[in-house]
DOLODO-610647 format. One record per residue (C-alpha): x, y, z; residue in one letter. Coordinates in steps of 0.5 Angstrom, whole numbers, padded with zeros to 4 digits. Example, Ala and Ser with C-alpha at 12.3 -4.5 7.8 and 13.67 -1.06 7.14 Angstrom:
! DOLODO-610647
0025|-0009|0016|a .
0027|-0002|0014|s .
END
This chain:
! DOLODO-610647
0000|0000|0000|x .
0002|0007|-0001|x .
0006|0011|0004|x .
-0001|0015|0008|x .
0000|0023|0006|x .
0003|0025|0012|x .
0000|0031|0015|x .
0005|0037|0016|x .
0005|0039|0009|x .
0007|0045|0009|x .
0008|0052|0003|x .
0015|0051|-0001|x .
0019|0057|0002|x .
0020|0053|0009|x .
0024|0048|0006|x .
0029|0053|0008|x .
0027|0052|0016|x .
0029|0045|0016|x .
0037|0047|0016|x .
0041|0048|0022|x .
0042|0055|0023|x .
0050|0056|0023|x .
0050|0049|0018|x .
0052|0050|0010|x .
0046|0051|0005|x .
0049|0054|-0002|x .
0055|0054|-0004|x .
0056|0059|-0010|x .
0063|0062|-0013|x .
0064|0068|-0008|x .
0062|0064|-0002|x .
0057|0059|0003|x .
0050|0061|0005|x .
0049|0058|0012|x .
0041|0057|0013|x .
0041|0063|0017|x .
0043|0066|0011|x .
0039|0063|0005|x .
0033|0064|0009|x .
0034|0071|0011|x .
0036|0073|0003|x .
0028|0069|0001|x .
0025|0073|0006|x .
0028|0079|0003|x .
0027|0077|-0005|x .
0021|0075|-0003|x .
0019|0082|0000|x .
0023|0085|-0007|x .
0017|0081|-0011|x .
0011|0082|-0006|x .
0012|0089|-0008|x .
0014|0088|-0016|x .
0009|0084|-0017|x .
0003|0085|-0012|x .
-0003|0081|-0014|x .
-0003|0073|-0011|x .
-0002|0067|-0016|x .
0001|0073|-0022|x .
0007|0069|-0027|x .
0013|0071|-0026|x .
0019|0068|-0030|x .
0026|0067|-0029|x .
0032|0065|-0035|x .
0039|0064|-0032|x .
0044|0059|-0032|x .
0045|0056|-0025|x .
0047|0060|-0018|x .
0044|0065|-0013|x .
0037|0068|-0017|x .
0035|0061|-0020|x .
0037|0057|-0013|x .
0033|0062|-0009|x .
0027|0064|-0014|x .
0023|0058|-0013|x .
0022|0058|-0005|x .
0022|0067|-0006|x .
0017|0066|-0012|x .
0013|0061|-0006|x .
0013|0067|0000|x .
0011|0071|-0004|x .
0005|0068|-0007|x .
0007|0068|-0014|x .
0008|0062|-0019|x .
0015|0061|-0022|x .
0016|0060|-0029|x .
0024|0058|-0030|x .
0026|0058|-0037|x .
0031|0052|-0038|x .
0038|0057|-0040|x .
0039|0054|-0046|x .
0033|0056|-0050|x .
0032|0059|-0055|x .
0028|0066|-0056|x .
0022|0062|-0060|x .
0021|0058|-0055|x .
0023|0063|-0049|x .
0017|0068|-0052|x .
0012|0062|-0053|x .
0013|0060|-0045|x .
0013|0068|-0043|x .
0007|0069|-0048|x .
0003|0063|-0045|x .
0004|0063|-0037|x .
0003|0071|-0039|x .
0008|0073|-0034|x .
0009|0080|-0030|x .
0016|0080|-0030|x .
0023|0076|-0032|x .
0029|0077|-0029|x .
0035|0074|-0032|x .
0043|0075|-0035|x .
0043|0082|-0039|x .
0045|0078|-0047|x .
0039|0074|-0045|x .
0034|0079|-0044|x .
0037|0083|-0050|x .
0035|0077|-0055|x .
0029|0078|-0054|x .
0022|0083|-0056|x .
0020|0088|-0052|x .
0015|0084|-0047|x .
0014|0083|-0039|x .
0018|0087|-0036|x .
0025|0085|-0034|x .
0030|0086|-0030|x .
0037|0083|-0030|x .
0038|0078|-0024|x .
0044|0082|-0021|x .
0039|0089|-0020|x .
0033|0084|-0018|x .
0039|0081|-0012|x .
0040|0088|-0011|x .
0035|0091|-0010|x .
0032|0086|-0006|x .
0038|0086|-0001|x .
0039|0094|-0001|x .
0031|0095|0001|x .
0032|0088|0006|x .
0025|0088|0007|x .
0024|0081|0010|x .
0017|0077|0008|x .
0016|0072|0014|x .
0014|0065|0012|x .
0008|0063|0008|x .
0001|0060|0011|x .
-0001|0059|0003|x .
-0006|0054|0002|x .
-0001|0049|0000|x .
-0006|0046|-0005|x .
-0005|0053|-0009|x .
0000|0053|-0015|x .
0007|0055|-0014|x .
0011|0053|-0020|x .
0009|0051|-0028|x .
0015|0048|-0031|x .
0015|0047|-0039|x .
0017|0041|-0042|x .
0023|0041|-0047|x .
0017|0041|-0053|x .
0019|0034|-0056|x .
0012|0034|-0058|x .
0011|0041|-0061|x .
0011|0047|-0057|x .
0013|0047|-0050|x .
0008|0047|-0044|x .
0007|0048|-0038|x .
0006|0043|-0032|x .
0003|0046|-0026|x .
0005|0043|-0019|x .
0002|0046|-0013|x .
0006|0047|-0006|x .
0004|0040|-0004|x .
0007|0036|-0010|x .
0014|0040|-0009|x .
0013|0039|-0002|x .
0012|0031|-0001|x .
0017|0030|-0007|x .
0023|0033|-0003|x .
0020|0029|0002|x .
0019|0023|-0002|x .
0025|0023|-0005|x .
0030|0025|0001|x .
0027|0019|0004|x .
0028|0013|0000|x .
0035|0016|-0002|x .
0037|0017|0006|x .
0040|0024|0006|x .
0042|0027|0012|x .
0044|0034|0014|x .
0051|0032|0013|x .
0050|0031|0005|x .
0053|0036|0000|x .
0049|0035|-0007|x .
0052|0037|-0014|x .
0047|0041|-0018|x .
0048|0039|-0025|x .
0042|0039|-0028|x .
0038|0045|-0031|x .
0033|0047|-0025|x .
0028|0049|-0030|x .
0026|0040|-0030|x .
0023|0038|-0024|x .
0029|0033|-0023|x .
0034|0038|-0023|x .
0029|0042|-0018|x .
0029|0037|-0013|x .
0036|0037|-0012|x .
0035|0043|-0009|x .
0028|0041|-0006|x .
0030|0034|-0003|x .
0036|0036|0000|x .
0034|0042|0003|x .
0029|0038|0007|x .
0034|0034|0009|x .
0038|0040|0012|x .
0044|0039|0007|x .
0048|0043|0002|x .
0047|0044|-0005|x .
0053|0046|-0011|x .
0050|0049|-0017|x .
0054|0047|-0022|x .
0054|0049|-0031|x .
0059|0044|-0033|x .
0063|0045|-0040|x .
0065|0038|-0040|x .
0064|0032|-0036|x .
0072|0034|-0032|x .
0069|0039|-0030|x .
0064|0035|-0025|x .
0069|0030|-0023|x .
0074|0036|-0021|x .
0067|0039|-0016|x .
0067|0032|-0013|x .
0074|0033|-0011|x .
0073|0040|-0009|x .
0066|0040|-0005|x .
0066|0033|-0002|x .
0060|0032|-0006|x .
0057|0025|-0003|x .
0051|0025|-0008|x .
0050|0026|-0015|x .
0043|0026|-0020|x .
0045|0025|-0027|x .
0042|0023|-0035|x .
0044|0018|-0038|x .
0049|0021|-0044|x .
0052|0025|-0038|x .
0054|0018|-0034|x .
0057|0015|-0040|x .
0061|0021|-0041|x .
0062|0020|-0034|x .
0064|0013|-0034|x .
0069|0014|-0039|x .
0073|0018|-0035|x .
0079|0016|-0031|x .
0077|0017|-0024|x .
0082|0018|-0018|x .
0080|0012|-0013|x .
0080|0018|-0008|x .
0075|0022|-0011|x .
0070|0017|-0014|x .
0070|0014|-0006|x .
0066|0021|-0004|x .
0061|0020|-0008|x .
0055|0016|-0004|x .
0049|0015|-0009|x .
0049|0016|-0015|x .
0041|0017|-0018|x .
0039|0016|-0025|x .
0033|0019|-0029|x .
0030|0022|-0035|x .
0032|0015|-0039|x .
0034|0009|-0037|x .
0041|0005|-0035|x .
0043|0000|-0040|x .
0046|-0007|-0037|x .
0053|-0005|-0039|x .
0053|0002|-0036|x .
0051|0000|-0029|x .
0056|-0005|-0029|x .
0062|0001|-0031|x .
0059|0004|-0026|x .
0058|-0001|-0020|x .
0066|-0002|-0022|x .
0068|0006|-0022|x .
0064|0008|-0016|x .
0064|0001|-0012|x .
0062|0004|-0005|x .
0056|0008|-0008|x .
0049|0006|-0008|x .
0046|0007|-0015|x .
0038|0008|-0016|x .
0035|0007|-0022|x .
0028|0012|-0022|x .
0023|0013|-0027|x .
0019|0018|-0027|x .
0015|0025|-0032|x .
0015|0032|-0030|x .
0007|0031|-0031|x .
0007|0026|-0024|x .
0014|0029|-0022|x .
0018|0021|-0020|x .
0014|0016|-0020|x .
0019|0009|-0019|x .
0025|0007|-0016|x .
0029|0001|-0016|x .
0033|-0002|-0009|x .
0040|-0001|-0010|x .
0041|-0008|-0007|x .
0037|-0010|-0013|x .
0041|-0006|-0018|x .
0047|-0012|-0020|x .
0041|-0018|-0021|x .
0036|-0013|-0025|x .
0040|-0007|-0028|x .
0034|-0006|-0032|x .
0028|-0006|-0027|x .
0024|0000|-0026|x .
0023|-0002|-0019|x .
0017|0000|-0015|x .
0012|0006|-0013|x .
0016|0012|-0009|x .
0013|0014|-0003|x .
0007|0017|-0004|x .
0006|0015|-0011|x .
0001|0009|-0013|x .
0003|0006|-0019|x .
-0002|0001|-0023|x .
-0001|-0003|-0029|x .
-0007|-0003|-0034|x .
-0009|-0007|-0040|x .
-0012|-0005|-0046|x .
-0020|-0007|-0043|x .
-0018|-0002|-0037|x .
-0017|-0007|-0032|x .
-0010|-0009|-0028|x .
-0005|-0013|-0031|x .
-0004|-0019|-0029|x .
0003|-0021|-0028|x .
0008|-0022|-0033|x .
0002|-0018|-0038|x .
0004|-0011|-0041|x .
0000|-0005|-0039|x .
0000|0003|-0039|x .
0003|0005|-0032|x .
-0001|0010|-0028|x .
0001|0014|-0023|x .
-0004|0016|-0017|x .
-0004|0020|-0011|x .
-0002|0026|-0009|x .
0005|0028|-0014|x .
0000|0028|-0020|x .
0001|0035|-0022|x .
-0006|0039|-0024|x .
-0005|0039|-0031|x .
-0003|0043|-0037|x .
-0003|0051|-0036|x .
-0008|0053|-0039|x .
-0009|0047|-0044|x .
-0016|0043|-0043|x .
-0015|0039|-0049|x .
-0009|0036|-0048|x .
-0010|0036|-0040|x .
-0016|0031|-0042|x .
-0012|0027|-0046|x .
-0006|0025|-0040|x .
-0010|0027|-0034|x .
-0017|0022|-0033|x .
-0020|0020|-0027|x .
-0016|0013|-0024|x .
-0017|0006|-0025|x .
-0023|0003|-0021|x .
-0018|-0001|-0016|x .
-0014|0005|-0014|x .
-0012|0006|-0007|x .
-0012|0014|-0007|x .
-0018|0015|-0013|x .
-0018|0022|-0016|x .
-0014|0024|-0022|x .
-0009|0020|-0025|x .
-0003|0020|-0030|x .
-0004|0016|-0036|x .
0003|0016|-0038|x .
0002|0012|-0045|x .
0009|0008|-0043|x .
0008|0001|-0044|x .
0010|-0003|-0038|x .
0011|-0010|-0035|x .
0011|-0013|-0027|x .
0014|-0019|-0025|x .
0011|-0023|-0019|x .
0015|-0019|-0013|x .
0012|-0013|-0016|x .
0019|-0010|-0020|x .
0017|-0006|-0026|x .
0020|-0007|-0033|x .
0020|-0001|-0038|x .
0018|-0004|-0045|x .
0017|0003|-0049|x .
0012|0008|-0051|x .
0005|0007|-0054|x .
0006|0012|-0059|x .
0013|0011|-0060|x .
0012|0004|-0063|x .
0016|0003|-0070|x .
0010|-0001|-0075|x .
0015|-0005|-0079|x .
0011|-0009|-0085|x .
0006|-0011|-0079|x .
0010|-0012|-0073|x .
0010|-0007|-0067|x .
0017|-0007|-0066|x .
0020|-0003|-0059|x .
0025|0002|-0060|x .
0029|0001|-0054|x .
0030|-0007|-0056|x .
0034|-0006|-0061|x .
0037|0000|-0058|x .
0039|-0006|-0052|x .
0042|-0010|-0057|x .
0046|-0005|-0060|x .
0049|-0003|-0053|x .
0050|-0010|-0050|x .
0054|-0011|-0057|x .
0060|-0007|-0052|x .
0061|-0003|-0059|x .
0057|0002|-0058|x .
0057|0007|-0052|x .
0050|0011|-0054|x .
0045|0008|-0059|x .
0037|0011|-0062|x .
0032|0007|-0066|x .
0028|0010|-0070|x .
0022|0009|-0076|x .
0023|0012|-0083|x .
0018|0012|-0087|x .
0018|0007|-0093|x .
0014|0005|-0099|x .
0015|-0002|-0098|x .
0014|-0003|-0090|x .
0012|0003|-0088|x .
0016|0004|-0083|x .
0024|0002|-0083|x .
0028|0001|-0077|x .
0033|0006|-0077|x .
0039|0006|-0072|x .
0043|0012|-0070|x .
0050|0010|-0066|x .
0057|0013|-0063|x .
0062|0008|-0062|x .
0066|0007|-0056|x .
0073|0010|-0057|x .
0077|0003|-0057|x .
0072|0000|-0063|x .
0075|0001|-0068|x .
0072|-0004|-0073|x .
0065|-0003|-0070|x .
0062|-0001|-0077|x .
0063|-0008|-0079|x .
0062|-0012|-0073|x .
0055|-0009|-0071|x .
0051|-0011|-0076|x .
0054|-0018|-0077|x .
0053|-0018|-0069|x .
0045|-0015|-0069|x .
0044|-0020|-0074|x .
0045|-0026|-0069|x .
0042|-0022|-0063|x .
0036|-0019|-0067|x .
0030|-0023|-0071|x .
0030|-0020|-0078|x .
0024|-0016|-0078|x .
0028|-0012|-0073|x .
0034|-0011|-0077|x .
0036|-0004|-0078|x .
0035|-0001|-0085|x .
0040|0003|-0084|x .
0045|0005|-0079|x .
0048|0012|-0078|x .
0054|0014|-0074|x .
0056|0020|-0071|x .
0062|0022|-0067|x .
0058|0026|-0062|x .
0049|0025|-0061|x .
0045|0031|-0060|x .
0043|0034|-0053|x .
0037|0036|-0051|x .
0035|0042|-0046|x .
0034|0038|-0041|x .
0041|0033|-0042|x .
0038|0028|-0046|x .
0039|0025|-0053|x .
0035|0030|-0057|x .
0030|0024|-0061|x .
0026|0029|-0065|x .
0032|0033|-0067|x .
0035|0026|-0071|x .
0028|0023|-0072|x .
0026|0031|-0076|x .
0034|0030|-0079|x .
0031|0023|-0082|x .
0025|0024|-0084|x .
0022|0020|-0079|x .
END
């Protein structure tokens, strides 16, 4: 059974109560905030923002990369009884204006050549005059009593689908995902958490969230190369670290000093999932480090995580429900699937999001009420994922419904050639696609990068798809490339090959 919402939930901005007052919360490049002083620069952004923007519930957006105003804005915007919108910093200005257009937000604040980029709109104002000012006036906000079912962030997707939008999650989602997911990873006040991951993707902001609960500190951190992350491990004691997986294979790839890789105490993953032979290179690199595997969609915030004692025997299970989370296997006839059985996943209770900012129609598509035999009842998330739950109750993701390659009548599933490619030891990434055909209707296209140390690898993978795979599973074509694309939020940009394709 799902883990009963407990009853001290409380607005987002006191997460930053948590922490001890002389203990580290934010070390940024010119200097460590103490929680006596992260909470004291809320108070006073947050009276900043108050007296910008008066009227309770207004949009206010952010677009800058990772520091003091990103860090501080969502729990600021919270006090104030805003909604903050962040806008992912490696957005271009089609998309940032659609988002500024959509939310309809009163102010931006963000770095001058970013504001620049833009047509005149909201107001806006440089991070560095918002900090300012807000410092200079010092007229600290005291904490909010908000309703803690009133929104507090809208986080828009990366627009993989079409344009981006916007995801609307209330003080209580945000407040029972850090909760959530400081639990089951067992932070403490003595964690320091790298910050790696944009803060505008609900992963990313629950770095900050999670352990700010947990009374522990956080080093944001843009790297420019995967170097850049070992050497903040190094300088920062860092004993937790969130990645994609692109980043922990370019991680995996690196030579790691024993005594820099023994700091690291878990490791978590999400946004894709791990291969069979990237957990094996991790266990290797970081054997003192617990590995979790997770699943999860912004529209639900996290929804599975797999035990870590479990990680070496099922490399590739989703796990079981994080606390808070009920998640359901449903058959095409609505009804749970037995075990063994393919279903959609459906997550239940109180992380499901409320929906699409301002976008019924597609609100109604994903968000319908939950299935008959639901423990928390109310709204769902119908992911559209395809899974499947063995007799202990462990989940195996399978692939997305829409996502399906149709290949002369077969439904064949992406991510299982893509295994295969991986599993071969030639490839270090690998995506499969389906390119319309006359003859087929659609081929399987199959996009890779080598590993460094396979230099036949061109000759070697089809002859070894060819023993691993049927024939209708076959890639038409396979295209190599030295480098994959990457997405806003860290992940192989799939739309950017399928629209280089024609897929």
């Amino acid at each position: 059974m799902p883990l009963a919402t407990p009853t001290t939930i409380q607005p987002l901005d006191h997460l930053a109560l948590r922490g001890l007052d002389a203990a580290p919360a934010l070390v940024l490049r010119g200097g460590t905030l103490s929680f006596k002083d992260l909470r004291s620069r809320i108070a006073q952004l947050a009276g900043w923002l108050k007296g910008q923007v008066p009227e309770h519930g207004a949009r206010v957006a952010t677009w800058a990369a990772k520091g003091e105003l990103t860090c501080l804005m969502p729990l600021a915007a919270a006090r104030a009884g805003l909604v903050h919108v962040p806008v992912n910093p490696l957005l271009k200005r089609t998309q940032v204006a659609h988002i500024l257009e959509d939310s309809g937000a009163k102010l931006l604040i963000g770095t001058p050549a970013r504001l620049a980029s833009l047509e005149p709109g909201c107001r806006a104002v440089s991070e560095e005059d918002a900090l300012a000012q807000a410092y200079a006036q010092g007229a600290e906000l005291l904490p909010s009593s908000a309703d803690v079912h009133d929104l507090a962030a809208i986080l828009y997707t990366s627009g993989s689908t079409g344009r981006p939008k916007g995801v609307m999650l209330s003080h209580t989602n945000m407040w029972l995902g850090a909760e959530s997911v400081a639990s089951y990873l067992g932070l403490a006040a003595d964690d320091c958490t790298l910050a790696v991951l944009p803060l505008s993707f609900d992963y990313g902001q629950n770095q900050l969230f999670s352990t700010w609960y947990a009374g522990g500190s956080v080093v944001p951190l843009d790297y420019l190369t995967p170097r850049d992350v070992v050497k903040a491990i190094e300088r920062h004691g860092v004993t937790t670290l969130a990645a994609v997986p692109p980043l922990w294979v370019q991680l995996a790839e690196l030579e790691w000093p024993p005594e820099t890789a023994a700091k690291l105490r878990r490791l978590t993953n999400s946004g894709g999932a791990l291969t069979i032979d990237l957990v094996a290179r991790l266990r290797a690199l970081f054997p003192q480090a617990q590995l979790f595997a997770m699943y999860g969609l912004t529209e639900a915030f996290r929804s599975t995580f797999l035990d870590p004692a479990l990680i070496d025997s099922h490399p590739t299970s989703m796990g079981k429900a994080i606390p808070h989370a009920e998640i359901l296997v449903i058959d095409d006839h609505g009804e749970v699937s037995a075990d063994g059985e393919e279903g959609e996943l459906v997550h239940c209770g109180p992380l499901v999001a409320q929906g699409y900012w301002q976008d019924a129609t597609r609100t109604a598509e994903r968000y319908k009420p939950a299935p008959k035999g639901s423990y928390y009842g109310g709204m769902a998330v119908w992911s559209g994922d395809r899974v499947k739950r063995d007799a202990n109750g462990l989940l195996t993701f399978i692939g997305r419904r829409d996502a399906m390659i149709k290949s002369a009548g077969n439904r064949i599933s992406p991510q299982e050639i893509e295994e295969a490619a991986l599993a071969t030891g030639l490839v270090a990434e690998a995506v499969a696609l389906g390119v319309k055909d006359e003859r087929l209707g659609q081929a399987v296209h199959l996009v890779v990068r080598a590993l460094p140390s396979s230099s036949d690898a061109d000759v070697e993978l089809p002859r070894k798809l060819m023993q691993e795979l049927p024939n209708f599973m076959q890639p038409k074509v396979i295209h190599w490339r030295a480098a994959m694309p990457i997405g806003p939020n860290g992940k192989i940009d799939r739309t950017a090959l399928a629209q280089e394709l024609g897929a």
